[in-house]
N, C-alpha and C positions, 0 to 999 in steps of 0.2 A: 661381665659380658656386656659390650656395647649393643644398643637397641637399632633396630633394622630403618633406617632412613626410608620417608616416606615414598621415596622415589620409588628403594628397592621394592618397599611394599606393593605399588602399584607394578612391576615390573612381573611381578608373581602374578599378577590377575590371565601376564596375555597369554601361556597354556590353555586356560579353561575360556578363553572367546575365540581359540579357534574354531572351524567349522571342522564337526568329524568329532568333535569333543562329547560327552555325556550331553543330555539335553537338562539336565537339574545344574550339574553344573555350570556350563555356558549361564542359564538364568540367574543363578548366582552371582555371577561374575556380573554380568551385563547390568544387573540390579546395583552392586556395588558403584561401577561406575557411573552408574547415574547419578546416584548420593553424591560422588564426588563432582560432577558437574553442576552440582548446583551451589555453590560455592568458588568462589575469586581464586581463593588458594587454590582447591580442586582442580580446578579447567586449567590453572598454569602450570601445574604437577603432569597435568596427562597432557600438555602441550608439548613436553618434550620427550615424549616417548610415541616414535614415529610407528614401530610396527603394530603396539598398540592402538593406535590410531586405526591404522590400515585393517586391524584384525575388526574395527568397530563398526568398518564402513563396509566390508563383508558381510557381518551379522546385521547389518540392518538391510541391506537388500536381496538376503539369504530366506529361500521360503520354508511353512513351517520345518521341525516344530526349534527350528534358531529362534532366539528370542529379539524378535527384528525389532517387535516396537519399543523397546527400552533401550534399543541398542540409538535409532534412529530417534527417541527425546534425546538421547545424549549430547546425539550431535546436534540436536535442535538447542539447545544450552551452551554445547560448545560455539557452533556458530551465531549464538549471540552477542557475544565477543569479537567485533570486528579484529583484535589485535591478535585472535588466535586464526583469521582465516588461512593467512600465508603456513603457518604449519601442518594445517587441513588438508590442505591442496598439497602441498610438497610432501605429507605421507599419500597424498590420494588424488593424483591431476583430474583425473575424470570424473571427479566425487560430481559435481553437476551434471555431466550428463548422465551418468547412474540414477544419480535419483531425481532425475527429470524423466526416466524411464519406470522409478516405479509412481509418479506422482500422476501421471497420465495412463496408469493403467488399469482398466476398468474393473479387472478383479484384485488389485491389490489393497490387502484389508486396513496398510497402516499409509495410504495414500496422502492422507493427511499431514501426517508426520514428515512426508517428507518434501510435501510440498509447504512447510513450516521451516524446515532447515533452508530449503531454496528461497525462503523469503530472507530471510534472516544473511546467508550468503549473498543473494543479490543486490544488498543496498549498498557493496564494495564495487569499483570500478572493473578490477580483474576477475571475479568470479561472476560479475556478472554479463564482462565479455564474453567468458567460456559459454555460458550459459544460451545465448545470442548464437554462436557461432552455432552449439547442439542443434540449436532449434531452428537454424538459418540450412544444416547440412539437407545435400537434397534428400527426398525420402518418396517413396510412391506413393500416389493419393495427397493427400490435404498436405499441407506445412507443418512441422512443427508448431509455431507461431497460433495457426488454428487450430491445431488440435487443443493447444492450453486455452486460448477463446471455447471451444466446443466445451471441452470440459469444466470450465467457469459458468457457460451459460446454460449447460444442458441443467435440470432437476435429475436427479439419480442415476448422472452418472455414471459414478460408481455407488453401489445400493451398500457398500460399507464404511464411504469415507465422503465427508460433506462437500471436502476441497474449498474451506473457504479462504482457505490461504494463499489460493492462487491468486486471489484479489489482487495482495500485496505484494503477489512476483510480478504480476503486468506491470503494478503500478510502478516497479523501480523498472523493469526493462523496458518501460516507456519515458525515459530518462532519456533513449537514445532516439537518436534521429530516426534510425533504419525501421526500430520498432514505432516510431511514431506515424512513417510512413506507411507501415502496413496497416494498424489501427484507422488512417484519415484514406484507405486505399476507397474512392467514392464508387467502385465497383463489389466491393465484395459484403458491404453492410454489416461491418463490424461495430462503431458508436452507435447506432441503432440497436444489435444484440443487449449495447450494454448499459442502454440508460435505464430499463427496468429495476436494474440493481442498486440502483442509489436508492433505493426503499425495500431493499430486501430486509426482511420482517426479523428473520431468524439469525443474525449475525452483522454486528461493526466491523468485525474484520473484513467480509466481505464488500460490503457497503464504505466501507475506506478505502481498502484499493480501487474499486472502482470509480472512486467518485478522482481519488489522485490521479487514477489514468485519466480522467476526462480534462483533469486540471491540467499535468503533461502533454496533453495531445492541444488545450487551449494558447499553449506559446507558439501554435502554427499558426499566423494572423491572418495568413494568404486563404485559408479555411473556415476562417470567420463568415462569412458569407452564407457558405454550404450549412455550416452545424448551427446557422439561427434560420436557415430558412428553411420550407416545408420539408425538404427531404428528410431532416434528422429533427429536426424543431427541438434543440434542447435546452432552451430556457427553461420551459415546465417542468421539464423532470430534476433542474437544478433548484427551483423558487419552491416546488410541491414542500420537500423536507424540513425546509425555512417558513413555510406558514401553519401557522394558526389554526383556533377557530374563529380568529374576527368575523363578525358581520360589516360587511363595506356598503355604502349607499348605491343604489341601483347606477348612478353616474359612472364611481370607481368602479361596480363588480364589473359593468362591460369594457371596461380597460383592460381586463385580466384576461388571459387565455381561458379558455373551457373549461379543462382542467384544474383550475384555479377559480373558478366561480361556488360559492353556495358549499363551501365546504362542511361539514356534517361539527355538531358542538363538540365532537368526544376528539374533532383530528389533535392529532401529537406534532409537536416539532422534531425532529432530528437529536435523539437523547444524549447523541455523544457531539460534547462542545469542538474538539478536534475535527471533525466531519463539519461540523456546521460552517469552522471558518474556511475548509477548504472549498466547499459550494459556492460561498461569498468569494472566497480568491479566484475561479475559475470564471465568476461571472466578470470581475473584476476583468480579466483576462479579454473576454469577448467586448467589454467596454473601449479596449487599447484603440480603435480606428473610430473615426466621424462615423461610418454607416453601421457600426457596430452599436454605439452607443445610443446612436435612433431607434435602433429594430429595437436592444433592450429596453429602453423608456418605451418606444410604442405599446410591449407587453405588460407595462404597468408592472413592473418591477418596483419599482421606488415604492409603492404602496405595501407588499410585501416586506419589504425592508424596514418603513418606519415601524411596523407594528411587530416584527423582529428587534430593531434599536431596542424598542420602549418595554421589551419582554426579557431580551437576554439578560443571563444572570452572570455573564463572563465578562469580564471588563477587556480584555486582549480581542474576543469574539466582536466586545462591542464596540471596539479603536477599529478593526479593521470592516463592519457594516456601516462604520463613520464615510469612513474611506470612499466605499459603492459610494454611497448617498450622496457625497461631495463632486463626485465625478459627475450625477444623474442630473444634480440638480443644478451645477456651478454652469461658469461659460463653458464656451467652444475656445480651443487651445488657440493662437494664433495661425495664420495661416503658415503652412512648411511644420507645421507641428502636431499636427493631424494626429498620427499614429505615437500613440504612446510608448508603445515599444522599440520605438526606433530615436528616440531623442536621446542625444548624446548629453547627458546630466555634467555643469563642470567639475572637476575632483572635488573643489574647494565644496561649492553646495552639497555635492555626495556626501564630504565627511561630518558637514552639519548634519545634515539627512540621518545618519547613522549616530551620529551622538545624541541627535534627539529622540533617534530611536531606542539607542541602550537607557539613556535616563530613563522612559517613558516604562519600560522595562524594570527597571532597576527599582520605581516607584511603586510596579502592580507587585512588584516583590518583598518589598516591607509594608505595605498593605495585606497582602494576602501569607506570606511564607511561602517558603520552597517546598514544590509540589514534587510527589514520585515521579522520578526518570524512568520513561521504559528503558526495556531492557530489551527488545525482540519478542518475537514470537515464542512462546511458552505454552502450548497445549500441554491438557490434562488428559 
């Protein structure tokens, strides 16, 4: 007697995930398939089993007693998997805005969950069109758009789900122009809600997405201006996470902003090395024009920075605080060459650029070994 192909095996699971099923065993099932989503083979197995899929994306936005949150890690696994998203979608087109609808809702308990699959989704061009257009449809009262700002900046919320995952949905759907435009909208005081959070205490997830949105929202150059001067003043809340407890000489501490003066012996830098280089990239960012690069030197940046250089234990972290440094302290670019972001680089120097970048690369990696690849978003 031939043995049951693992397909057919998982093909037996989709009776017991429909809704309308026992509730022992729906959890059963819904349990099974998790196990198998955490696994390469797994998630390529249930990749081709479309109504499965669909029966999955039911039970996770299905209220009690479906077993929504094991249904909705699954697909927070499955969608870690960029090459499974297209089968996601074509068993399930509106799986974003479904669970854009439980992710922004104040009583749903597994909110997190699925605003973890939405991250994980959103870092793909097409799902995180759909995703855009949900939250662009019109709606009465606030936007979409703000509603996922309100529910990133509000504190509880939702009183069952932290949402710190939304971080990292802003921070890919500010990839786009349209999103970038409502984030720099200098009427509605969005960058302002959101510089608090680059030192949010309780969470890198959160404090990465936001810090990548401000990096996203820093290739607007035309905004330069606005987000170093008083209105949004966010230098400080970019250099606070990059310093220290140096003591500076009475000279250097009034070159620093307020917030940057006489910091306490016990402050912490920025624990996660990924965050730290994107704060350093975003300043880099606001350095691209002549008047940019004055405002930041006038805040005594560069002082921040050397004593960052001379602390960091990351070598990649410490090539690209080389970088700020270089720009702070070097000349002014020729004139017609102002703006950094706008100088047209020739191929030939680009592919040096890039070779001397992969070597440079290639070097911190037989130095140090190949470090864990994320994988997405993974709540426990």
């Amino acid at each position: 007697m031939s043995e049951t192909s693992p397909k057919a095996e998982a093909a037996k699971l989709l009776p017991f995930l429909t809704l309308g099923e026992r509730a022992d065993l729906q959890a059963a099932a819904a349990q099974h398939v998790l196990a198998l989503t955490g696994s390469g083979p797994g998630r390529t197995l249930l990749a081709g089993q479309a109504a499965l899929l669909r029966a999955l994306v039911e039970l996770a936005v299905a209220p009690p007693p479906a077993p929504a949150r094991d249904a909705a890690r699954a697909l927070v696994n499955l969608a870690a998997d960029p090459g499974l998203h297209k089968p996601l979608l074509e068993a399930e087109s509106g799986l974003p805005v479904r669970l854009l609808g439980c992710a922004l809702d104040p009583q749903w308990p597994w909110a997190e969950e699925a605003a973890a699959v939405l991250a994980n989704l959103s870092r793909e061009p097409v799902p995180c069109a759909a995703l855009i257009e949900a939250l662009a449809a019109p709606e009465p009262g606030e936007s979409g758009l703000e509603r996922l700002v309100r529910a990133l900046c509000t504190p509880g919320y939702n009183a069952r789900a932290p949402l710190h995952y939304l971080g990292p949905v802003l921070s890919n759907l500010s990839q786009r122009p349209a999103t970038r435009a409502f984030l720099l909208d200098r009427n509605r005081c969005v960058v302002q809600r959101l510089l608090p959070l680059t030192q949010y205490p309780d969470s890198s997830v959160r404090r990465g997405g936001v810090v990548g949105t401000l990096r996203n929202c820093c290739f607007e150059h035309r905004h330069h201006e606005w987000l170093l001067g008083p209105e949004v003043d966010i230098l400080p809340f970019l250099l606070l996470p990059l310093a220290g407890p140096e003591d500076f000489s009475e000279e250097e501490m009034e070159r620093l902003p307020v917030d940057l003066q006489y910091l306490p012996p016990d402050k912490q830098r920025e624990p996660d090395a990924d965050i730290r280089k994107m704060l350093i990239e975003t300043i880099m960012l606001l350095t691209a024009t002549a008047p940019g690069r004055k405002q930041v030197r006038d805040q005594g940046a560069y002082l921040i920075l050397r004593e960052l250089h001379s602390w960091e234990p990351e070598p990649d972290v410490q090539v690209t605080c080389e970088k700020l440094i270089q720009v702070l302290i070097g000349d002014e670019p020729e004139r017609g060459l102002e703006n950094l972001l706008e100088v047209q680089v020739p191929e030939e120097v680009e592919r040096q650029l890039q070779q001397q970048d992969h070597q440079e690369r290639e070097q911190q990696e037989l130095e140090l070994g190949p470090g864990p690849q994320a994988e997405g978003a993974s709540p426990t």
